[in-house]
mmCIF file of the N, C-alpha and C atoms, coordinates in Angstrom:
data_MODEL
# 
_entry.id   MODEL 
# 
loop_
_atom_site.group_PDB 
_atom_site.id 
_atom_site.type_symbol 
_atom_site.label_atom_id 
_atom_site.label_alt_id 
_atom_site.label_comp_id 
_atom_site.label_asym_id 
_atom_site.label_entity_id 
_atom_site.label_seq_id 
_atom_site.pdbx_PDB_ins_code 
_atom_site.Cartn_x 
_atom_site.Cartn_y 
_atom_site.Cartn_z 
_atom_site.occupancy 
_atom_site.B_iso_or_equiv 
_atom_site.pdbx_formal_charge 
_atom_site.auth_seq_id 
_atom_site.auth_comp_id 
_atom_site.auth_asym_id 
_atom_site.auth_atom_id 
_atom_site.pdbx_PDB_model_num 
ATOM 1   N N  . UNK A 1 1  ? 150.153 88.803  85.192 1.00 0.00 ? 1  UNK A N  1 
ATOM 2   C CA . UNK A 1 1  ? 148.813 89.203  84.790 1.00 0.00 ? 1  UNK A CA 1 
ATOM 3   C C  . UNK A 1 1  ? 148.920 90.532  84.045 1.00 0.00 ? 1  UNK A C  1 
ATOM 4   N N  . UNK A 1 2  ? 148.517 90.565  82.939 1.00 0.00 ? 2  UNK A N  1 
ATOM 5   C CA . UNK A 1 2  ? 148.490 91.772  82.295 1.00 0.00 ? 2  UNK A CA 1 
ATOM 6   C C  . UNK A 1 2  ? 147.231 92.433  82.769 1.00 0.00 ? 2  UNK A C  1 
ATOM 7   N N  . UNK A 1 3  ? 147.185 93.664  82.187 1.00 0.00 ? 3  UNK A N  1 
ATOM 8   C CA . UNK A 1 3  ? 146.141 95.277  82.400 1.00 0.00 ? 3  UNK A CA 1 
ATOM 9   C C  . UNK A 1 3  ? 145.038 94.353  82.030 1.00 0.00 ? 3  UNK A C  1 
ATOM 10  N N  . UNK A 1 4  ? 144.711 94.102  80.675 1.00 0.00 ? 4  UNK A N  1 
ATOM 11  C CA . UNK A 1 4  ? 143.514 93.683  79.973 1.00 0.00 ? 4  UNK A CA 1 
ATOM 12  C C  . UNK A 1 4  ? 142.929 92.391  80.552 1.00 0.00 ? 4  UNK A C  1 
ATOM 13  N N  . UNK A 1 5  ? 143.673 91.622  81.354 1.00 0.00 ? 5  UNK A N  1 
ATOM 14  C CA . UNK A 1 5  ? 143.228 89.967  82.318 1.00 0.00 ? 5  UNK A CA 1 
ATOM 15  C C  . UNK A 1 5  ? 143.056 91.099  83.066 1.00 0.00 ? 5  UNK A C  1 
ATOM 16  N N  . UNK A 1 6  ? 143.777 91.927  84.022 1.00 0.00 ? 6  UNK A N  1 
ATOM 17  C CA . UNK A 1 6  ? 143.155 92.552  85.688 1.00 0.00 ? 6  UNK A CA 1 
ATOM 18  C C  . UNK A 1 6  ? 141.476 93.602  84.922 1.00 0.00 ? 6  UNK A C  1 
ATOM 19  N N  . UNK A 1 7  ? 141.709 94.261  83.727 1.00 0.00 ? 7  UNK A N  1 
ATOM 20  C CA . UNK A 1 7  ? 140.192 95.045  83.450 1.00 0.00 ? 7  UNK A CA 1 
ATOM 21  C C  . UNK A 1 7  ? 139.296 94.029  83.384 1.00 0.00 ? 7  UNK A C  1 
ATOM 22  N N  . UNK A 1 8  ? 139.546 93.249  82.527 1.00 0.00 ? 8  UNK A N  1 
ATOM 23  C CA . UNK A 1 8  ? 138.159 91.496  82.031 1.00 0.00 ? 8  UNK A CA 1 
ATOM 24  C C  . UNK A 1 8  ? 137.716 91.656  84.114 1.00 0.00 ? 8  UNK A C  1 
ATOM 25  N N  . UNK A 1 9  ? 138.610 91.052  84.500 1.00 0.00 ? 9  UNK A N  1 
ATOM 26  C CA . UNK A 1 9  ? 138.464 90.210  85.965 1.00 0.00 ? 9  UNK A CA 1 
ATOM 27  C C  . UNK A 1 9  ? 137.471 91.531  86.375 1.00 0.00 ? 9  UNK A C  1 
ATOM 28  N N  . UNK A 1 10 ? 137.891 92.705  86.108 1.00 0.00 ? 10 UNK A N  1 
ATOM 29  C CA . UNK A 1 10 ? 137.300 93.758  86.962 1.00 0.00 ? 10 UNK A CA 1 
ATOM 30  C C  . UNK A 1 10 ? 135.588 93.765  86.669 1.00 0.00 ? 10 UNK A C  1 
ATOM 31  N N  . UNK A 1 11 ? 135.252 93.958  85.579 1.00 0.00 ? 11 UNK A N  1 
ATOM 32  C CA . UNK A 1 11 ? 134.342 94.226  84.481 1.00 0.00 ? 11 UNK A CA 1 
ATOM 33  C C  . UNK A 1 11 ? 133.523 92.889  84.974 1.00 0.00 ? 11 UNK A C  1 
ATOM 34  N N  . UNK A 1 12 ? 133.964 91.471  84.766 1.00 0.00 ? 12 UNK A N  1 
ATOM 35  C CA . UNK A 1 12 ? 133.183 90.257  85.117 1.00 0.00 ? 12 UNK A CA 1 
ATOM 36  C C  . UNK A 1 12 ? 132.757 90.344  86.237 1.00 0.00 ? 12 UNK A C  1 
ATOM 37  N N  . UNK A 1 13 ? 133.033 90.993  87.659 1.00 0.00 ? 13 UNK A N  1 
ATOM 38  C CA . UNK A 1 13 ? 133.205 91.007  88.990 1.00 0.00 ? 13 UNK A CA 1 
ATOM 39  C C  . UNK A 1 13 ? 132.186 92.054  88.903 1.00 0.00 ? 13 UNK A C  1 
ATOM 40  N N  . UNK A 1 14 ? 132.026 93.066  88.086 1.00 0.00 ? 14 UNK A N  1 
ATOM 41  C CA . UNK A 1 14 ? 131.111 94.233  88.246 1.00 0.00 ? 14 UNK A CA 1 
ATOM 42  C C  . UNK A 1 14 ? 129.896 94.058  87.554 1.00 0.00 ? 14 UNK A C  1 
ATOM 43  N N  . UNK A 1 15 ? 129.952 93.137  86.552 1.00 0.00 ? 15 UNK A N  1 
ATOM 44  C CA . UNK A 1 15 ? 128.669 92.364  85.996 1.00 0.00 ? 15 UNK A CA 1 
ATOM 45  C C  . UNK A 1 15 ? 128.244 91.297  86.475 1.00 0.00 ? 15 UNK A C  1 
ATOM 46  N N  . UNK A 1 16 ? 128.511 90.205  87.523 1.00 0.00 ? 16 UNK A N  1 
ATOM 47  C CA . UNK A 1 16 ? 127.665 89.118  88.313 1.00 0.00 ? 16 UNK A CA 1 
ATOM 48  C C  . UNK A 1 16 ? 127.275 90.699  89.325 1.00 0.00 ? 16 UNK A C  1 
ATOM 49  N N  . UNK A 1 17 ? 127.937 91.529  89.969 1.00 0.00 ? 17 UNK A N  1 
ATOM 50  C CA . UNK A 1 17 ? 127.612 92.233  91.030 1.00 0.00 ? 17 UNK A CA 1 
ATOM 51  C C  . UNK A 1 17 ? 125.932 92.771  90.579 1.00 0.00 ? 17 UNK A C  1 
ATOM 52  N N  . UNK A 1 18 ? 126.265 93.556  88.953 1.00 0.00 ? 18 UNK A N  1 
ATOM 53  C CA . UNK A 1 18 ? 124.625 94.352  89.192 1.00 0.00 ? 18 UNK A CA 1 
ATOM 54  C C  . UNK A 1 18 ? 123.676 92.983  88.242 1.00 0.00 ? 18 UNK A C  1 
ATOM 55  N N  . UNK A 1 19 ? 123.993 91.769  88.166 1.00 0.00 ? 19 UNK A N  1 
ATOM 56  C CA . UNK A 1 19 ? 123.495 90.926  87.427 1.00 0.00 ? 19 UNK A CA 1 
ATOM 57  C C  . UNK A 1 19 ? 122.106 90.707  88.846 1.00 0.00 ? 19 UNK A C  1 
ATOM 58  N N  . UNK A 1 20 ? 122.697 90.223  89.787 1.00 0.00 ? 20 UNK A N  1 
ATOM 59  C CA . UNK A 1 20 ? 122.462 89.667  91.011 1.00 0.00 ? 20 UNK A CA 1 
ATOM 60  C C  . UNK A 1 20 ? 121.865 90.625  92.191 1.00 0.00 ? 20 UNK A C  1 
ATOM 61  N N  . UNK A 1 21 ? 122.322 92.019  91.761 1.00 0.00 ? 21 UNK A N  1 
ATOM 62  C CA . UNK A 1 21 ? 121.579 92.653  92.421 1.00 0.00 ? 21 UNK A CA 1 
ATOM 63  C C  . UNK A 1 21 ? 120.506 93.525  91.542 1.00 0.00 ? 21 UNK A C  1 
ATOM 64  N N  . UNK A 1 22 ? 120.354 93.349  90.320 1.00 0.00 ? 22 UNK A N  1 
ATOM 65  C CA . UNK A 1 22 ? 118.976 93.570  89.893 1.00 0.00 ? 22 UNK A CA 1 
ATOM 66  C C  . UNK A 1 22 ? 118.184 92.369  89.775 1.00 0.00 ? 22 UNK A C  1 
ATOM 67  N N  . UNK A 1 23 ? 118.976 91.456  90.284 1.00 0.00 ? 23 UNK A N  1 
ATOM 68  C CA . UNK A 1 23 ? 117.690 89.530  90.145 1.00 0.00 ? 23 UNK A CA 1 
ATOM 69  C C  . UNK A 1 23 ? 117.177 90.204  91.638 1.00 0.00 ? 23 UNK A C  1 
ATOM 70  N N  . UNK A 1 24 ? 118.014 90.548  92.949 1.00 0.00 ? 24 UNK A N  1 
ATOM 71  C CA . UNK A 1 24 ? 117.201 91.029  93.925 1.00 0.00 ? 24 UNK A CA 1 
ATOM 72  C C  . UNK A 1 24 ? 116.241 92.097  93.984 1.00 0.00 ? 24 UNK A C  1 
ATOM 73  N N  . UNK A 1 25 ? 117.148 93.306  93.345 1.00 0.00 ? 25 UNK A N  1 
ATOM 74  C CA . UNK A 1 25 ? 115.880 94.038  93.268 1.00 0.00 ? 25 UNK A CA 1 
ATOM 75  C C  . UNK A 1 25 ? 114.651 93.429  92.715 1.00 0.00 ? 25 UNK A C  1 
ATOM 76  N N  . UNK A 1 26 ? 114.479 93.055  91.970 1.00 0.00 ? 26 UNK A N  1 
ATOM 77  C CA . UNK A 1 26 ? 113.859 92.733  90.837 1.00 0.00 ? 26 UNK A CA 1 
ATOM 78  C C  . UNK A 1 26 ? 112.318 92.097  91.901 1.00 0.00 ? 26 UNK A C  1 
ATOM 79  N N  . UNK A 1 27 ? 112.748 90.957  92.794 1.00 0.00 ? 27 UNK A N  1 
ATOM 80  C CA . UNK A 1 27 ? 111.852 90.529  93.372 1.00 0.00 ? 27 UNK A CA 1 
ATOM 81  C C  . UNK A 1 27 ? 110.859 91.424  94.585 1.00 0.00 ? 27 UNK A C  1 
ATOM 82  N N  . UNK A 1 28 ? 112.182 92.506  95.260 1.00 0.00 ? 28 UNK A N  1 
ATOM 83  C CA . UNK A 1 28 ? 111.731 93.467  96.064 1.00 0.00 ? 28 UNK A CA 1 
ATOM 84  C C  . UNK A 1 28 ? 110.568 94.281  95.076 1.00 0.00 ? 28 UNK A C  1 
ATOM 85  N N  . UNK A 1 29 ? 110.849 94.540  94.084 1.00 0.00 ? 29 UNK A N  1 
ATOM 86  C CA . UNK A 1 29 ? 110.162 96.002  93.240 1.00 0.00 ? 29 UNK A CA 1 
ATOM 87  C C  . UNK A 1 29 ? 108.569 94.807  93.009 1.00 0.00 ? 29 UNK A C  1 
ATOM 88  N N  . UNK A 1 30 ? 108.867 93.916  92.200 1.00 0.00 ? 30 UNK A N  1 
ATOM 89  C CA . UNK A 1 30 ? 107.372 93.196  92.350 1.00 0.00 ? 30 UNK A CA 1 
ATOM 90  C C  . UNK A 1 30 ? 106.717 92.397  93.401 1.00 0.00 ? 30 UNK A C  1 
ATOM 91  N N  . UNK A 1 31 ? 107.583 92.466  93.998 1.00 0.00 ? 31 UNK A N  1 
ATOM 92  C CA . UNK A 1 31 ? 106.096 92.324  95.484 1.00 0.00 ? 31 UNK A CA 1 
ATOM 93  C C  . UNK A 1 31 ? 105.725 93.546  95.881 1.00 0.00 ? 31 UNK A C  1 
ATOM 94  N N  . UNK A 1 32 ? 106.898 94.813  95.739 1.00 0.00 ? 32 UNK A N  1 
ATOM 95  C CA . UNK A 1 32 ? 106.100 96.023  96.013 1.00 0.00 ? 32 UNK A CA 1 
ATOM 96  C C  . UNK A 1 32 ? 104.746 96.481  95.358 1.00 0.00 ? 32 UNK A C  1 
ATOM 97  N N  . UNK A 1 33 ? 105.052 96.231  93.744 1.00 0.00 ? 33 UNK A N  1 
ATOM 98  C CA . UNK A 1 33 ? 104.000 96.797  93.084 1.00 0.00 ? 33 UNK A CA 1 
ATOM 99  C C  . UNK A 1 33 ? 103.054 96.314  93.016 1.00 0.00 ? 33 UNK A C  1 
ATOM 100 N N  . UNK A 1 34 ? 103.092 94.871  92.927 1.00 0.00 ? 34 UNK A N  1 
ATOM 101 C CA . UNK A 1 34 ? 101.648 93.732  93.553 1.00 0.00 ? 34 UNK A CA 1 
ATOM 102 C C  . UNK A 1 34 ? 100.901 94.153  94.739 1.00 0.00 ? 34 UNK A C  1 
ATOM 103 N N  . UNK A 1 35 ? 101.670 94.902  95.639 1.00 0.00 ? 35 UNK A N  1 
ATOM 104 C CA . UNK A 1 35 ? 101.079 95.462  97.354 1.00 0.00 ? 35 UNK A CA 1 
ATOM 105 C C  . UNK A 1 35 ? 100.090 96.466  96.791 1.00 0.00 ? 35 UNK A C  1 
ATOM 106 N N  . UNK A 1 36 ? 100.778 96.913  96.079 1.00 0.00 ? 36 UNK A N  1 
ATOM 107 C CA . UNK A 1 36 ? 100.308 98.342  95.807 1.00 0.00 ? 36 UNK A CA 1 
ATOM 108 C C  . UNK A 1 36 ? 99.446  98.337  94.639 1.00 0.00 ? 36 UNK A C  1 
ATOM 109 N N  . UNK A 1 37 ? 99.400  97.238  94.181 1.00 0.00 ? 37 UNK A N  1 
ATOM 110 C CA . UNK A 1 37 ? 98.193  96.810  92.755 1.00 0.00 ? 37 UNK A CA 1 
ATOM 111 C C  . UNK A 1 37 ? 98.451  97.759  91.678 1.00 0.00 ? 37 UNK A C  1 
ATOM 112 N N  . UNK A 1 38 ? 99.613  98.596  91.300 1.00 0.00 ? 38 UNK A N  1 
ATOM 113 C CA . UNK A 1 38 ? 100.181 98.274  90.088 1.00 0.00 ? 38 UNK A CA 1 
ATOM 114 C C  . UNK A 1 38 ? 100.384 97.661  88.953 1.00 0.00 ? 38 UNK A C  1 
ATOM 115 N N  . UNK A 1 39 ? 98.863  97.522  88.619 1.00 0.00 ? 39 UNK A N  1 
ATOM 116 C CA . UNK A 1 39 ? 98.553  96.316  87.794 1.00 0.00 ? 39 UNK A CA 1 
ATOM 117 C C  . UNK A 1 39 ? 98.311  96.615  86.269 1.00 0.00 ? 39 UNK A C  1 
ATOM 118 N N  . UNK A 1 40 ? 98.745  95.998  85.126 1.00 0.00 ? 40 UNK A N  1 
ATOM 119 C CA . UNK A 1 40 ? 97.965  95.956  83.918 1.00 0.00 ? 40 UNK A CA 1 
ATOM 120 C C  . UNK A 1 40 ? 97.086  95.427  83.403 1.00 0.00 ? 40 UNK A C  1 
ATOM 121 N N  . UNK A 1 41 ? 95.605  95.415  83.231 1.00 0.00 ? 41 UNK A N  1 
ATOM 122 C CA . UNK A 1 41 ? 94.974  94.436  83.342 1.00 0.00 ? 41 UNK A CA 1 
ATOM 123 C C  . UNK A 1 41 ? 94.835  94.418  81.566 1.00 0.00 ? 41 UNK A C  1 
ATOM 124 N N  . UNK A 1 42 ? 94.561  92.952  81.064 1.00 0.00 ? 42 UNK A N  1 
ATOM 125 C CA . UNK A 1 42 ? 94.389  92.922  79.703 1.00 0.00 ? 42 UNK A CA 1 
ATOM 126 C C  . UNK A 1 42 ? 93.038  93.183  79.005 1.00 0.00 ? 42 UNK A C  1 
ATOM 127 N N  . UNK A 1 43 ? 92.865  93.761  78.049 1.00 0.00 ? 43 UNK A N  1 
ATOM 128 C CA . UNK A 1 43 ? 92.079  94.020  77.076 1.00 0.00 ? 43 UNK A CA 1 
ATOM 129 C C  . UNK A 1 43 ? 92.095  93.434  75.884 1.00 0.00 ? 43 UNK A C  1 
ATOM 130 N N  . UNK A 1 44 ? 91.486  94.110  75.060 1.00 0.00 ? 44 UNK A N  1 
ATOM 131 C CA . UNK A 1 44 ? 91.761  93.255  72.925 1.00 0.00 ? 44 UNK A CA 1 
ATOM 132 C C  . UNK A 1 44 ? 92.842  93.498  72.974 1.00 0.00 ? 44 UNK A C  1 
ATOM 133 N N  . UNK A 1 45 ? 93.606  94.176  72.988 1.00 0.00 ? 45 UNK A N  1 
ATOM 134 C CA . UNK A 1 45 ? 94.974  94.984  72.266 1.00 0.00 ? 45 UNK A CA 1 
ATOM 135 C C  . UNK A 1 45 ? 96.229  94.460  72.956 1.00 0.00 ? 45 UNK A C  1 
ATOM 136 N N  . UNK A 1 46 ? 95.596  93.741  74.701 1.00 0.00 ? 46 UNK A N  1 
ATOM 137 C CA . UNK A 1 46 ? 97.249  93.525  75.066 1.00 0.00 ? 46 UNK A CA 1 
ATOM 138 C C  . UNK A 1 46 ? 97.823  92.253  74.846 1.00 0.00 ? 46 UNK A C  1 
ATOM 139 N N  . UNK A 1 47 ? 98.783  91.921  74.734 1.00 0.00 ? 47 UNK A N  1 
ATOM 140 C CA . UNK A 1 47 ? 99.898  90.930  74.480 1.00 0.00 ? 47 UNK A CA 1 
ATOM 141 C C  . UNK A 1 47 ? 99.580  89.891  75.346 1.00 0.00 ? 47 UNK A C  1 
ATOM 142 N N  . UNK A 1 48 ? 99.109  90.296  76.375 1.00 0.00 ? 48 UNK A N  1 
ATOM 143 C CA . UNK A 1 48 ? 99.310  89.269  77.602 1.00 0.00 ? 48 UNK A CA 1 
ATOM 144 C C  . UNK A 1 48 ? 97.670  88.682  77.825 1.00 0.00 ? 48 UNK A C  1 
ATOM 145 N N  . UNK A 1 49 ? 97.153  87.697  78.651 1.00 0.00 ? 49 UNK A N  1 
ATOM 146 C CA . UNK A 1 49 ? 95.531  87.121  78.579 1.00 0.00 ? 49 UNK A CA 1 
ATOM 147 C C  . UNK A 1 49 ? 95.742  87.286  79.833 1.00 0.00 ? 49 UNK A C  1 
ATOM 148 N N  . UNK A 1 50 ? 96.550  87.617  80.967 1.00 0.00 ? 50 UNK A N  1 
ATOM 149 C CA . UNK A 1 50 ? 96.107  87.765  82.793 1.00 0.00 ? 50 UNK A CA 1 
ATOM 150 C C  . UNK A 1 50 ? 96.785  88.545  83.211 1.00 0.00 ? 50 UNK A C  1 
ATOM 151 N N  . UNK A 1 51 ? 96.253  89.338  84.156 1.00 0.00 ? 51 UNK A N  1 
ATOM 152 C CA . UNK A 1 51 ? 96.651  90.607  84.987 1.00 0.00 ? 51 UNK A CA 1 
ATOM 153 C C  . UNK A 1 51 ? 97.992  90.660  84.659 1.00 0.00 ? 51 UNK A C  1 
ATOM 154 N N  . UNK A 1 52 ? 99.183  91.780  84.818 1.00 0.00 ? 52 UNK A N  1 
ATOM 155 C CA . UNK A 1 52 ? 100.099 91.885  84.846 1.00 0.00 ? 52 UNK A CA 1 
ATOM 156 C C  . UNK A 1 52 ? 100.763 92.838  85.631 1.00 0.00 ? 52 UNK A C  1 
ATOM 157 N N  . UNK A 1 53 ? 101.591 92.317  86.651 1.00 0.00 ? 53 UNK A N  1 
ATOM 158 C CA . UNK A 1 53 ? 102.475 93.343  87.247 1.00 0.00 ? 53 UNK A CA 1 
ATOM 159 C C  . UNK A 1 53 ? 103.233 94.470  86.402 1.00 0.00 ? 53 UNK A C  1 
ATOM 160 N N  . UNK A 1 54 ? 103.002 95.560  86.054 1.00 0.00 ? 54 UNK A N  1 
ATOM 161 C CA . UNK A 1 54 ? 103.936 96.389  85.229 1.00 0.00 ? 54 UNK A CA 1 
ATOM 162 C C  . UNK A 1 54 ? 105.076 97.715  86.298 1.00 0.00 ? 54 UNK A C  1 
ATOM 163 N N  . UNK A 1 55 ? 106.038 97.927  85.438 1.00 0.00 ? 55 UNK A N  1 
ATOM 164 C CA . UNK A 1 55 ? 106.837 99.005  86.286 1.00 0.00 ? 55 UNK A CA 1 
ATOM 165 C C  . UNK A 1 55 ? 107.895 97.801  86.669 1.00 0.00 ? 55 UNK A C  1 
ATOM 166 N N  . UNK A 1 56 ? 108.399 96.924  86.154 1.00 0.00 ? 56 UNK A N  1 
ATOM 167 C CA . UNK A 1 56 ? 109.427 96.090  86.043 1.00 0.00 ? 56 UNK A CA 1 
ATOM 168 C C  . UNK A 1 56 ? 110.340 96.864  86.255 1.00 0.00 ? 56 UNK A C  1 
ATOM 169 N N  . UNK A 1 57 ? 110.611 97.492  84.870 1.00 0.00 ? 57 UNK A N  1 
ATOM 170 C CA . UNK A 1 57 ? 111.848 98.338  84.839 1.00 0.00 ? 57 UNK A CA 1 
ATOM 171 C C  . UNK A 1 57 ? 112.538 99.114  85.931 1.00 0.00 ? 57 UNK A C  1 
ATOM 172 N N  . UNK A 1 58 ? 111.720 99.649  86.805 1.00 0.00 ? 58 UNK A N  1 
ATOM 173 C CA . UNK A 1 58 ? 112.079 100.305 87.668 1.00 0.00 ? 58 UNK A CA 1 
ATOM 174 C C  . UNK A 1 58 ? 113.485 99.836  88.485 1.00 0.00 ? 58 UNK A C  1 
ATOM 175 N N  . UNK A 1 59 ? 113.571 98.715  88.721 1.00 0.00 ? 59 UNK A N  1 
ATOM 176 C CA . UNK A 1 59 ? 115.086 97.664  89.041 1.00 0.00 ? 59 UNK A CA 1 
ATOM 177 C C  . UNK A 1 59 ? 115.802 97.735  88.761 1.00 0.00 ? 59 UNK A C  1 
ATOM 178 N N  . UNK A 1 60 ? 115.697 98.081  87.150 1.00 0.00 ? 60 UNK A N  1 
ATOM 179 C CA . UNK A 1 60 ? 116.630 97.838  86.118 1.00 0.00 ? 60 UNK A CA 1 
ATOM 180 C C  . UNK A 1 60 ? 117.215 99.542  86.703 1.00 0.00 ? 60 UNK A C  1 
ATOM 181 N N  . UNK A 1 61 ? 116.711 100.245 86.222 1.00 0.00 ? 61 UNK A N  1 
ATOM 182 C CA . UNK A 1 61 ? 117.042 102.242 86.276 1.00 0.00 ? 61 UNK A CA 1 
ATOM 183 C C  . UNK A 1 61 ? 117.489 102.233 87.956 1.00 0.00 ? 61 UNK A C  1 
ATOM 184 N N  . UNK A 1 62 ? 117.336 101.421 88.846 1.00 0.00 ? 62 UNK A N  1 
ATOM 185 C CA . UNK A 1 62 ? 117.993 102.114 90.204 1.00 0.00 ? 62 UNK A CA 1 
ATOM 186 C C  . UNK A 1 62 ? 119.268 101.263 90.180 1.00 0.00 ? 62 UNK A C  1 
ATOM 187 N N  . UNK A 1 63 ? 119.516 99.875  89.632 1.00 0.00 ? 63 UNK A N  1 
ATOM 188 C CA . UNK A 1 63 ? 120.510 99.615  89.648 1.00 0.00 ? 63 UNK A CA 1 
ATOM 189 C C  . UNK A 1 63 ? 121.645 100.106 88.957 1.00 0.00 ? 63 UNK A C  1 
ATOM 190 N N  . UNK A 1 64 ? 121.346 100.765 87.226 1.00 0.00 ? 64 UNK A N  1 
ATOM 191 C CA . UNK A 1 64 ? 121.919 101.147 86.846 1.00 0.00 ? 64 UNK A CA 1 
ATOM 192 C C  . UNK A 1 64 ? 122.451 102.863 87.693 1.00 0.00 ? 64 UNK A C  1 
ATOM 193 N N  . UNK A 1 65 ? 121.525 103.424 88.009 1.00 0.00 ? 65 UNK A N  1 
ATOM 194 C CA . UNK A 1 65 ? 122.038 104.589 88.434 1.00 0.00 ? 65 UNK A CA 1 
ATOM 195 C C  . UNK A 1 65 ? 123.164 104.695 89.599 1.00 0.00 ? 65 UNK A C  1 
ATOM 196 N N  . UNK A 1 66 ? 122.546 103.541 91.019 1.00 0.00 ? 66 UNK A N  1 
ATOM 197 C CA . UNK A 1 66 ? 123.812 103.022 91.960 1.00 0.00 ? 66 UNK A CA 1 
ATOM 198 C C  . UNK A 1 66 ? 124.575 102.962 90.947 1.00 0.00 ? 66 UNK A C  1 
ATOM 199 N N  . UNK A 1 67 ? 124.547 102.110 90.209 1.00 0.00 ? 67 UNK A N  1 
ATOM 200 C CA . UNK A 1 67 ? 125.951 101.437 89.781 1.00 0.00 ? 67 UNK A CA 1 
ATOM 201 C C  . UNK A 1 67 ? 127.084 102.714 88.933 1.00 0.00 ? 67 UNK A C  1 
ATOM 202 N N  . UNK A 1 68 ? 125.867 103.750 88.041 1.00 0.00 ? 68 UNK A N  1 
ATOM 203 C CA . UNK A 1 68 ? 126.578 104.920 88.061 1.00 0.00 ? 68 UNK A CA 1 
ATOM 204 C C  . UNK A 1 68 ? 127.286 105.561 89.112 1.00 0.00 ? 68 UNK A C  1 
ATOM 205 N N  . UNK A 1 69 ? 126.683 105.830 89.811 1.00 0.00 ? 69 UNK A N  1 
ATOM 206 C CA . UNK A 1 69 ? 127.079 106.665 91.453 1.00 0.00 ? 69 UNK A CA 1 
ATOM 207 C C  . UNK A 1 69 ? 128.277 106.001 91.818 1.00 0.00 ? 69 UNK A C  1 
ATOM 208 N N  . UNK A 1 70 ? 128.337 104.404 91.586 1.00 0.00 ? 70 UNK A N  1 
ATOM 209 C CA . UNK A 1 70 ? 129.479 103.761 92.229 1.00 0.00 ? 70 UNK A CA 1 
ATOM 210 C C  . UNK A 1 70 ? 130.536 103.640 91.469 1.00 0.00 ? 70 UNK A C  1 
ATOM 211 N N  . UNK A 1 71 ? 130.516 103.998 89.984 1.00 0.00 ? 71 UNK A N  1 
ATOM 212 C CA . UNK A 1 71 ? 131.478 104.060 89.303 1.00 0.00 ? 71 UNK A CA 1 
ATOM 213 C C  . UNK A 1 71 ? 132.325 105.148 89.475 1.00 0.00 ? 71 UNK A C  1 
ATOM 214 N N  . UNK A 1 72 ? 131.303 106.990 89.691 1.00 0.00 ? 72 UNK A N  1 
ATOM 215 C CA . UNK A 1 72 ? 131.746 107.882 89.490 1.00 0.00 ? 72 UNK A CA 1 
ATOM 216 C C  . UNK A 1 72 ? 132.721 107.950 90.659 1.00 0.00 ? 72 UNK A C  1 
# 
């Protein structure tokens, strides 16, 4: 096995890891913000025609930061 097969293997192993744990977060953060009615509601201007959970992202920025923390 060369360096560049053991980095790939490493790298693939570390991308299903935060793939799967931002699909979890993901569900934790919007039932939170639904609790908490965190809501966008639509007007003329928005994109969307029914309520919308917003603050998605938030999943995305804690996984990435763990995943910083766990790199460093």
């Amino acid at each position: 096995m060369t360096t560049l097969d053991s980095a790939f293997g490493v790298l693939a192993v570390a991308g299903t890891a935060a793939f799967f744990a931002s699909l979890c977060a993901g569900f934790v953060v919007h039932r939170w913000l639904a609790k908490w009615q965190v809501i966008d509601r639509p007007n003329e201007r928005s994109s969307h025609v029914r309520p919308t959970v917003r603050g998605g992202g938030l999943e995305i920025m804690a996984v990435v930061f763990l995943g910083g923390l766990g790199a460093a």
